[in-house]
DSSP file (Angstrom, degrees, kcal/mol; ACC not computed):
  #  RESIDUE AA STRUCTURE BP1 BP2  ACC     N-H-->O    O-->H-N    N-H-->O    O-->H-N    TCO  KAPPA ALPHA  PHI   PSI    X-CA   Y-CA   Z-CA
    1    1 A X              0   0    0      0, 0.0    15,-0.1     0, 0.0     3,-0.1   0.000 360.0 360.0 360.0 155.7  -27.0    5.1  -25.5
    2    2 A X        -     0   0    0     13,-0.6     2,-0.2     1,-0.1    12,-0.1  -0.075 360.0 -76.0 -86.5-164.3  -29.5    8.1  -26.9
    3    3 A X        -     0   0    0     11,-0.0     2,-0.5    10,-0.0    12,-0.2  -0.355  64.8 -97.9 -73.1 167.1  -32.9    8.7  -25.2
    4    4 A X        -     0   0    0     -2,-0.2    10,-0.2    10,-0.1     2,-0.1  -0.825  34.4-158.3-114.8 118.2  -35.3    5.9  -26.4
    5    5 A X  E     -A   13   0A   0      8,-0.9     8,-2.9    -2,-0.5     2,-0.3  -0.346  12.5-146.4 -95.0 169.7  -37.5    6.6  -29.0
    6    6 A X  E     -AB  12 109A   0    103,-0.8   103,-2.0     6,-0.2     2,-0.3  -0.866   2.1-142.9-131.0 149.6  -41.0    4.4  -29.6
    7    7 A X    >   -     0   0    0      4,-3.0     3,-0.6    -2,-0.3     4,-0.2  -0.727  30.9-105.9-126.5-162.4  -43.0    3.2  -32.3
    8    8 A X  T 3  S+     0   0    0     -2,-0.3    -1,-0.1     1,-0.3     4,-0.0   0.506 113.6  65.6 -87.4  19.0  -46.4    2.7  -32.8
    9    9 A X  T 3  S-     0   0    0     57,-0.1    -1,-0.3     2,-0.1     3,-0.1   0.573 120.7-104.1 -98.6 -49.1  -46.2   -0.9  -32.5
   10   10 A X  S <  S+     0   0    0     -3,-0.6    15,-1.2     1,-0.3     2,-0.4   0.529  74.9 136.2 176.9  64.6  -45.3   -0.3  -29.0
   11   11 A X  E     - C   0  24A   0     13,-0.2    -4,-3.0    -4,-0.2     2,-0.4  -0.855  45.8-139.2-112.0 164.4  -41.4   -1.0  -29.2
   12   12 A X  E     -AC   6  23A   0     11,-6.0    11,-2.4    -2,-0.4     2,-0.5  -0.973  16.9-164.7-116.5 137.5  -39.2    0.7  -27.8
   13   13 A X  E     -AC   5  22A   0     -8,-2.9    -8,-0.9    -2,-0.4     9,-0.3  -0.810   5.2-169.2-126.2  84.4  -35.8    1.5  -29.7
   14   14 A X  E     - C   0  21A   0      7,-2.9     7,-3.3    -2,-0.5     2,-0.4  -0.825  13.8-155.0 -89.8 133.0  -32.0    3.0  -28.4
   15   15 A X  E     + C   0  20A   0      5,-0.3   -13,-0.6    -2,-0.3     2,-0.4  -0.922  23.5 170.5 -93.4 115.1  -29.6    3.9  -30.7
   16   16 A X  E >  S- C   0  19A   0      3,-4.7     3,-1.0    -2,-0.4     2,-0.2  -0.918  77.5 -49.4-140.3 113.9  -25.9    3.9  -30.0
   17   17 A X  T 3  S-     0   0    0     -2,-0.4    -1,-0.0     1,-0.2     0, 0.0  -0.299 117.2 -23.1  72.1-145.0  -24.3    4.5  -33.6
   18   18 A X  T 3  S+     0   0    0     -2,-0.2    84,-2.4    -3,-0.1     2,-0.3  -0.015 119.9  84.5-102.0  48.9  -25.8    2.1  -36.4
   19   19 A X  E <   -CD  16 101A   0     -3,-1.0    -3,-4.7    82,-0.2     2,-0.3  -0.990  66.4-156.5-147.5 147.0  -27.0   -0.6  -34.0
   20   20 A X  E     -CD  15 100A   0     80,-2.0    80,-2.1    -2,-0.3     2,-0.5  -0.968   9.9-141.8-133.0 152.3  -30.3   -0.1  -32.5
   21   21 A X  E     -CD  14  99A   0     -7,-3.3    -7,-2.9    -2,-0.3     2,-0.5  -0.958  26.0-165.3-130.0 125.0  -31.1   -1.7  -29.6
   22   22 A X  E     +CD  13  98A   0     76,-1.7    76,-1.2    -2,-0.5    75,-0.7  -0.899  19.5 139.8-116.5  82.1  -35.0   -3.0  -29.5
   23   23 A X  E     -C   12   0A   0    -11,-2.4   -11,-6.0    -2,-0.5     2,-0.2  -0.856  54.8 -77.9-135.5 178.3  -37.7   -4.3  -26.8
   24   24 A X  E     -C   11   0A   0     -2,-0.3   -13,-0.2   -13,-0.3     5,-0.1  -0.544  50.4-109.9 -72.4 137.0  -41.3   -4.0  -26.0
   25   25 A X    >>  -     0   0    0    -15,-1.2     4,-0.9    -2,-0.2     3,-0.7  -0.151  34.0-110.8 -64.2 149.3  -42.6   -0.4  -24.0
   26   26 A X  H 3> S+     0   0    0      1,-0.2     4,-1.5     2,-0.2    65,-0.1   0.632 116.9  61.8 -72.8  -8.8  -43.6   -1.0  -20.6
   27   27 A X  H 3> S+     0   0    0      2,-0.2     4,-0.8     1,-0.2    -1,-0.2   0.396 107.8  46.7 -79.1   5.6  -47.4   -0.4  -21.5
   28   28 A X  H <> S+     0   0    0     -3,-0.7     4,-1.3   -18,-0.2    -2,-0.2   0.650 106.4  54.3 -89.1 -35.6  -47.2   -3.3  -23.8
   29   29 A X  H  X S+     0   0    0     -4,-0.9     4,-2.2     2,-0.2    -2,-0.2   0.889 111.3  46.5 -48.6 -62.5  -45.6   -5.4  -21.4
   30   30 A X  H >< S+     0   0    0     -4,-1.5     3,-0.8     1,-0.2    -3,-0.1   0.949 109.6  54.4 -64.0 -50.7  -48.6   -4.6  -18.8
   31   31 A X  H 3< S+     0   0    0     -4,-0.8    -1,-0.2     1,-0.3    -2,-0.2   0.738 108.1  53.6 -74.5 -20.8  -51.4   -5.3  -21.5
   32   32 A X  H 3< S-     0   0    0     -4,-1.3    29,-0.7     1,-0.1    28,-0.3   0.925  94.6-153.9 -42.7 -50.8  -49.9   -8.6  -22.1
   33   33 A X    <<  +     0   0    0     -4,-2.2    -1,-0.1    -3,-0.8     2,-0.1  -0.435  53.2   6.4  88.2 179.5  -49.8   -9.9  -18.9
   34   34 A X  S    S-     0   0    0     -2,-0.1    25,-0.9    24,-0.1    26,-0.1  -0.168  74.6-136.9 -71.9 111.3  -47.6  -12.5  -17.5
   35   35 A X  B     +F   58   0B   0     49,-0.2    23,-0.2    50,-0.2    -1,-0.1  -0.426  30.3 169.1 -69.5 143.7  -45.0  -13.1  -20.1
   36   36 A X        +     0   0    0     21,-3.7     2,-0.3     1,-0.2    22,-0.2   0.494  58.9   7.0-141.4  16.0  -44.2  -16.9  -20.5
   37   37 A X        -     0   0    0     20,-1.1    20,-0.5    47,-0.1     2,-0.3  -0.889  52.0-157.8-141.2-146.0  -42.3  -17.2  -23.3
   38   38 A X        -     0   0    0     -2,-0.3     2,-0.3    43,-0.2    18,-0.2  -0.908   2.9-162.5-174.9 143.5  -40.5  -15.4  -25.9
   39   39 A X        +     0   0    0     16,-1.2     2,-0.3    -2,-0.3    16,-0.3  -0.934  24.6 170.2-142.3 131.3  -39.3  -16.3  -29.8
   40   40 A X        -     0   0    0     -2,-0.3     2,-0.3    14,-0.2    14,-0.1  -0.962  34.6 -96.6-146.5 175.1  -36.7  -14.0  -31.0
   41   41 A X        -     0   0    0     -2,-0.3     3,-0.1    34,-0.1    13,-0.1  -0.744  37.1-104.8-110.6 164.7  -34.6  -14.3  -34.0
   42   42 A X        -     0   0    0     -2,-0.3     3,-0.5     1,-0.1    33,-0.1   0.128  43.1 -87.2 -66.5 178.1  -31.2  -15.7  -34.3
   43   43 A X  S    S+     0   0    0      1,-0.2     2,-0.8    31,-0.2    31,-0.2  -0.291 113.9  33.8 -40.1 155.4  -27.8  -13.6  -34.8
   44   44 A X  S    S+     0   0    0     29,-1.6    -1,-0.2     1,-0.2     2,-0.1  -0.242  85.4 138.6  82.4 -38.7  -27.2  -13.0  -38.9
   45   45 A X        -     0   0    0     -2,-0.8    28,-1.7    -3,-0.5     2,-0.4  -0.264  51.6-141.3 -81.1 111.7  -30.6  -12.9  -39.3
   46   46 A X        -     0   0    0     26,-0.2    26,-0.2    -2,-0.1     2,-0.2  -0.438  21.7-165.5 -77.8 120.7  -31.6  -10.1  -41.7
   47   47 A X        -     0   0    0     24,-0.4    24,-1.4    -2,-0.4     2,-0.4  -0.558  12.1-152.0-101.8 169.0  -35.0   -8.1  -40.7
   48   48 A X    >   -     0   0    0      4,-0.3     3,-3.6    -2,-0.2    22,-0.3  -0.922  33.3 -99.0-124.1 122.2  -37.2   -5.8  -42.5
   49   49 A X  T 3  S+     0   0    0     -2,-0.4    19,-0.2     1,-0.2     3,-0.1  -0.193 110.2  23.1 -59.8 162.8  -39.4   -2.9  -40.7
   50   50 A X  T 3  S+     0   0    0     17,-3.1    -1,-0.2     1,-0.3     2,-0.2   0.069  98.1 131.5  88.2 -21.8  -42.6   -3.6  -40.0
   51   51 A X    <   -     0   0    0     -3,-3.6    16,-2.2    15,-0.1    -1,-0.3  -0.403  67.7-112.2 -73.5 142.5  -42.0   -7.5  -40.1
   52   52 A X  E     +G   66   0C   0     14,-0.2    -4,-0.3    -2,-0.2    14,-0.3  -0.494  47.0 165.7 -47.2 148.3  -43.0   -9.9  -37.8
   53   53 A X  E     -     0   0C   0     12,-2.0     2,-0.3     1,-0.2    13,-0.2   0.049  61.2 -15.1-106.2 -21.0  -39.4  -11.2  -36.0
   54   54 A X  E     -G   65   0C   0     11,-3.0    11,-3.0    -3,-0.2    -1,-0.2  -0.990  64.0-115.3-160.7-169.4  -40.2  -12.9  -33.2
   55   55 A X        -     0   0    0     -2,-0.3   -16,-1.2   -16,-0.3     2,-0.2  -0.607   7.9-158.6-110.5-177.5  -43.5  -13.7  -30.4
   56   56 A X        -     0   0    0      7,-0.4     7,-3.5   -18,-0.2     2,-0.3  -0.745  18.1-155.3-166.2 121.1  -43.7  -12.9  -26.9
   57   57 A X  B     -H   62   0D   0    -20,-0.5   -21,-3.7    -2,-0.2   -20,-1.1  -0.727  13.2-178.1-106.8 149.9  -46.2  -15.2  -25.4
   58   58 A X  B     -F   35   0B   0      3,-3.5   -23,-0.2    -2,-0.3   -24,-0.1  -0.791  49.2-102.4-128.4 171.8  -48.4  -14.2  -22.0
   59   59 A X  S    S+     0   0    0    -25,-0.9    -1,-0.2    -2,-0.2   -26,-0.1   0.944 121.0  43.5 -60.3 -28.2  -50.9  -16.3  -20.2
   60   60 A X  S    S-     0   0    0    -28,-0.3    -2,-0.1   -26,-0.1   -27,-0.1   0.825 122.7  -7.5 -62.1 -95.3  -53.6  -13.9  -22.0
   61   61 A X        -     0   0    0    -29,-0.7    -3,-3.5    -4,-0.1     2,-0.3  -0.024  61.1-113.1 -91.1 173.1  -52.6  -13.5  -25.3
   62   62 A X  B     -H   57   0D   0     -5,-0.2     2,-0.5    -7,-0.0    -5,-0.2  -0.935  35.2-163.1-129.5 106.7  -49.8  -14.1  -27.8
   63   63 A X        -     0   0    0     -7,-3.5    -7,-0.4    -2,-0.3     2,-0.1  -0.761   8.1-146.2 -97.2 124.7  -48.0  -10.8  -29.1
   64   64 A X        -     0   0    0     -2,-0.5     2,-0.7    -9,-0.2    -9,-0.2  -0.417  10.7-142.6 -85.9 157.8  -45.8  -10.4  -32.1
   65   65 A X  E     -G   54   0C   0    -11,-3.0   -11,-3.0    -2,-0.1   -12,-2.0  -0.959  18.3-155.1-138.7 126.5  -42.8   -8.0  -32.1
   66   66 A X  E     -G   52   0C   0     -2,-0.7   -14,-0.2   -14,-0.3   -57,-0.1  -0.759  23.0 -93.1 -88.7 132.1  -42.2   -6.3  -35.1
   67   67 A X        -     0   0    0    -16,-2.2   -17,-3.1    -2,-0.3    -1,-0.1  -0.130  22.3-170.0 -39.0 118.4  -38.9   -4.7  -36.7
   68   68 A X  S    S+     0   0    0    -19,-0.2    38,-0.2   -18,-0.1     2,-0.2   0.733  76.4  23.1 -79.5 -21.7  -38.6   -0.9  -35.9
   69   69 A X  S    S-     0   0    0     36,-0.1     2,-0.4   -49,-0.1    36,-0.1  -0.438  82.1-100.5-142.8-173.1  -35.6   -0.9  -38.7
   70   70 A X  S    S+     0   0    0     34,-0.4    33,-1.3   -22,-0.3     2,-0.2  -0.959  73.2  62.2-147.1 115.4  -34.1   -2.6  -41.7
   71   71 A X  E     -E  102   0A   0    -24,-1.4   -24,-0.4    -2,-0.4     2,-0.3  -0.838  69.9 -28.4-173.6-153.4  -31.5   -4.5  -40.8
   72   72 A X  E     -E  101   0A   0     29,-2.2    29,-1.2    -2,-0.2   -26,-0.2  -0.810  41.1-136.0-109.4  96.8  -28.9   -7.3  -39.2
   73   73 A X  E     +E  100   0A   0    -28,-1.7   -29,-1.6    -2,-0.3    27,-0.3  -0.266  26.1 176.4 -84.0 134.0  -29.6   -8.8  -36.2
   74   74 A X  E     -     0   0A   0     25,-3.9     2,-0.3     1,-0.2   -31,-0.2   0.810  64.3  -2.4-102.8 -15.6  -26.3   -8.9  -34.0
   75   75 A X  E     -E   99   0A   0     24,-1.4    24,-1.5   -33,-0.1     2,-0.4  -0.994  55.9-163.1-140.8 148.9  -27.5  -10.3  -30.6
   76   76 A X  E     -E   98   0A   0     -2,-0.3    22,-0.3    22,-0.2    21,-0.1  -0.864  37.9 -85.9-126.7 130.2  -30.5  -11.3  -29.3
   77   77 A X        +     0   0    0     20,-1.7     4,-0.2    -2,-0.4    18,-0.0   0.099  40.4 166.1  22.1 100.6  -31.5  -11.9  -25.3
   78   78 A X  S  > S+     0   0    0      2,-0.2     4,-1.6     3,-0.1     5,-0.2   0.732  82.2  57.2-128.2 -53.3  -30.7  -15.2  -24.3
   79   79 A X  H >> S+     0   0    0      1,-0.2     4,-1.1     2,-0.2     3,-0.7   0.783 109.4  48.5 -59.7 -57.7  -31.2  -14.0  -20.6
   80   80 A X  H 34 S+     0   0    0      2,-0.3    -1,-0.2    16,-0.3     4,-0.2   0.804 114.7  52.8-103.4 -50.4  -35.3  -12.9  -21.8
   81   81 A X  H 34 S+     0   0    0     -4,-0.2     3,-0.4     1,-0.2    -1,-0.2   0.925 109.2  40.5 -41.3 -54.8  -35.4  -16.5  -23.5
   82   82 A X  H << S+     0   0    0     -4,-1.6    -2,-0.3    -3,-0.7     2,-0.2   0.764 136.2  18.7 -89.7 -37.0  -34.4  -18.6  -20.6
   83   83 A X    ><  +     0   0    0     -4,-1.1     3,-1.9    -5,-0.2    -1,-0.2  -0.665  66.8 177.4-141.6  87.6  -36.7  -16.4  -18.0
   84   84 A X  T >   +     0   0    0     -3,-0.4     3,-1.2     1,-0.3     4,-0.5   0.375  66.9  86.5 -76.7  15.3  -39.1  -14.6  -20.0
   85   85 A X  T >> S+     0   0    0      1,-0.2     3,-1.7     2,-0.2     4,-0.5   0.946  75.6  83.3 -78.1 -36.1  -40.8  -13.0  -16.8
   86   86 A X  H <> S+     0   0    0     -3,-1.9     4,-1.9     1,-0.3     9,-0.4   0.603  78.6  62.8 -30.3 -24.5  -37.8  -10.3  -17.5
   87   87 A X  H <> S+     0   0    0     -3,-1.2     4,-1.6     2,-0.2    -1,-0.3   0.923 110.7  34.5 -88.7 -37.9  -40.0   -8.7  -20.0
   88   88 A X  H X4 S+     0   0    0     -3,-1.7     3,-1.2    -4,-0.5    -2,-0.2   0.958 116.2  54.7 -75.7 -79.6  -42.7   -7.7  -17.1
   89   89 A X  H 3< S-     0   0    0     -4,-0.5    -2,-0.2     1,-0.3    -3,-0.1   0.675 136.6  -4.7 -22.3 -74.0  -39.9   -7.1  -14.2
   90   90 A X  H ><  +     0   0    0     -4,-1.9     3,-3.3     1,-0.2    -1,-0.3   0.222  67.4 171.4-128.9  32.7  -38.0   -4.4  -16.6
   91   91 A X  T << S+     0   0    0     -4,-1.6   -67,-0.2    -3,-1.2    -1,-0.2   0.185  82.5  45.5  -0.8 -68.0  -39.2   -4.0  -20.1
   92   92 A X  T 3  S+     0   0    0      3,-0.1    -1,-0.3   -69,-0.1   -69,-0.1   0.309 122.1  21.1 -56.7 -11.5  -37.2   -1.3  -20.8
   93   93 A X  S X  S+     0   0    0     -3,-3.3     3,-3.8    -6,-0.1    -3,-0.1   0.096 128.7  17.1-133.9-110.9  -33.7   -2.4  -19.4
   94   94 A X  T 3  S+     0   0    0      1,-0.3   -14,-0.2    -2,-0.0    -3,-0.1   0.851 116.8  72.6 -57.2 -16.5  -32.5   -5.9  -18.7
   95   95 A X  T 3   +     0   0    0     -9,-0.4    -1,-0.3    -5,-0.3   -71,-0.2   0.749  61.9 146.5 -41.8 -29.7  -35.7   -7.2  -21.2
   96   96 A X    <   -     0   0    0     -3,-3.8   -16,-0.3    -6,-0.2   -73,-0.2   0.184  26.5-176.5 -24.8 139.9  -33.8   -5.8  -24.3
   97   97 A X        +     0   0    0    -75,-0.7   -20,-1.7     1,-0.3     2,-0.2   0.809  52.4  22.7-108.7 -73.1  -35.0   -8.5  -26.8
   98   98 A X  E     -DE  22  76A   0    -76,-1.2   -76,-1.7   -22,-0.3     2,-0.4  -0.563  48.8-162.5 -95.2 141.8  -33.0   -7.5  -30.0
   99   99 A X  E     -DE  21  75A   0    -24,-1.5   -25,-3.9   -78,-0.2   -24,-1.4  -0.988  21.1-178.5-115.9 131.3  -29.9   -5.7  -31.5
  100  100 A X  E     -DE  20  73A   0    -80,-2.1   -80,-2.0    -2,-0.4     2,-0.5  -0.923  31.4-142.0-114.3 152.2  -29.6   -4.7  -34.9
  101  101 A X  E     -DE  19  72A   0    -29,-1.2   -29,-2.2    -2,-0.3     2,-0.2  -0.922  38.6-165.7-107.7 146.1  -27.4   -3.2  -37.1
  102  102 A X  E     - E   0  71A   0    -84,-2.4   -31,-0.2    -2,-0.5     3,-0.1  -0.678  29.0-143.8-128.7 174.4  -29.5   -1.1  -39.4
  103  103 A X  S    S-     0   0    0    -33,-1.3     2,-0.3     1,-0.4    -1,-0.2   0.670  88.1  -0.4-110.2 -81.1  -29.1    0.8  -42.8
  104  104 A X        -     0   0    0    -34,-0.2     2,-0.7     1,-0.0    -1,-0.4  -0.834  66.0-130.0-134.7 172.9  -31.1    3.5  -41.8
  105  105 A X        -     0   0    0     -2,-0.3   -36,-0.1    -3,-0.1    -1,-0.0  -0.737  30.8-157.2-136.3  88.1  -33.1    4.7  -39.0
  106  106 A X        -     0   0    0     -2,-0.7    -1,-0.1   -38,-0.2   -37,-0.0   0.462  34.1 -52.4 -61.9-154.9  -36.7    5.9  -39.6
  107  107 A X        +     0   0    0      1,-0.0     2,-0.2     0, 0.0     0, 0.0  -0.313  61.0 175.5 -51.5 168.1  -39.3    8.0  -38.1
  108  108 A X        -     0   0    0   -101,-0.0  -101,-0.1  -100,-0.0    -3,-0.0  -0.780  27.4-100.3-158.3 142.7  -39.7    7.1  -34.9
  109  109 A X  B     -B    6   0A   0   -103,-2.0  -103,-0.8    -2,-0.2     2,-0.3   0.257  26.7-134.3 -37.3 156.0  -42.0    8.5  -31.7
  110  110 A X     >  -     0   0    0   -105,-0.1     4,-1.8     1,-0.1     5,-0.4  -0.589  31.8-101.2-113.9-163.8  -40.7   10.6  -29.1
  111  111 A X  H  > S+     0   0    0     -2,-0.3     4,-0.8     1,-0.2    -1,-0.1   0.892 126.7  49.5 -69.0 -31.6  -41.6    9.8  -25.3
  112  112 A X  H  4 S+     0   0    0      2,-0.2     4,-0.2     1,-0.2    -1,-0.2   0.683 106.7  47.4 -73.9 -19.9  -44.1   12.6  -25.8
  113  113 A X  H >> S+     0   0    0      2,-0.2     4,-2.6    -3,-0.2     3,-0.6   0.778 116.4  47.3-116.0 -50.5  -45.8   11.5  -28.9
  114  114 A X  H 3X S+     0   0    0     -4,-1.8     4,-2.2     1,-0.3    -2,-0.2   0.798 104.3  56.5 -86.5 -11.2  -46.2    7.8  -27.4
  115  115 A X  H 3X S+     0   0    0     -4,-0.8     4,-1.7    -5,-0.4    -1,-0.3   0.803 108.2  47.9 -57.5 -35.7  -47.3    8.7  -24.5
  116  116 A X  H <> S+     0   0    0     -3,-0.6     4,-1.7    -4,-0.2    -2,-0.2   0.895 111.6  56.0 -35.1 -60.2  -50.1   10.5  -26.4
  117  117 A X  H >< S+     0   0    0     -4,-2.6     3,-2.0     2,-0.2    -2,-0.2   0.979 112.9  33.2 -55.4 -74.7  -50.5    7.5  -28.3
  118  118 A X  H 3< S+     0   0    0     -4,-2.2    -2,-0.2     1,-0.3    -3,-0.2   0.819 116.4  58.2 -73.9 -53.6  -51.1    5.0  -25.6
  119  119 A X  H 3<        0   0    0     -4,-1.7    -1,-0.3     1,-0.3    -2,-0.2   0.695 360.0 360.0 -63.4 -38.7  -53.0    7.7  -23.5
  120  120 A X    <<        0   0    0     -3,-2.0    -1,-0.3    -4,-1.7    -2,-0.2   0.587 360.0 360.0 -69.0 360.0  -55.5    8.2  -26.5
């Protein structure tokens, strides 16, 4: 798996090949608050960036997660489903929400640039 690039949507994105592997940043995670559930879309399911694809609901708030890519989605988190507290515990690792297989792989943030971001 590469280094993990971010967008400004505040997913986070790993690339191994054409399948990109997708969840929420841990400063997105925090500003939620205690996740308590999560909506993700099925296998087959074609996405577009920038589209809504699934929720991730907290006691605060209710946060949408948007496509970083254009694509197929090949798995999604079944583990994140069934005990969505996973998304605060490890955002970045067992939290993966999505895989896609993508067509092409756009801009995307670097560690430096979204650190910038949320800092600003």
């Amino acid at each position: 798996m590469s280094e993990l690039r971010y967008t400004k949507d505040h997913e986070w994105v790993s690339v191994d090949g054409d399948v990109a592997t997708i969840g929420i940043t841990a400063y997105a995670a925090d500003k939620l608050g205690d996740v308590v559930y999560v909506d993700l879309p099925e296998a087959g399911k074609s996405v577009a960036a920038g589209r809504v694809v699934g929720e991730i609901e907290s006691t605060k708030s209710v946060g949408e997660l948007f496509a970083p890519v254009d694509g197929e989605v090949l798995e999604r988190n079944e583990a994140v489903i069934a005990e969505p507290a996973l998304v605060n515990a490890d955002p970045t690792g067992a939290a993966w929400l999505i895989k896609v297989r993508f067509t092409e792989l756009p801009e995307l943030l670097t560690a430096a640039e979204y650190e910038e971001l949320t800092q600003g």
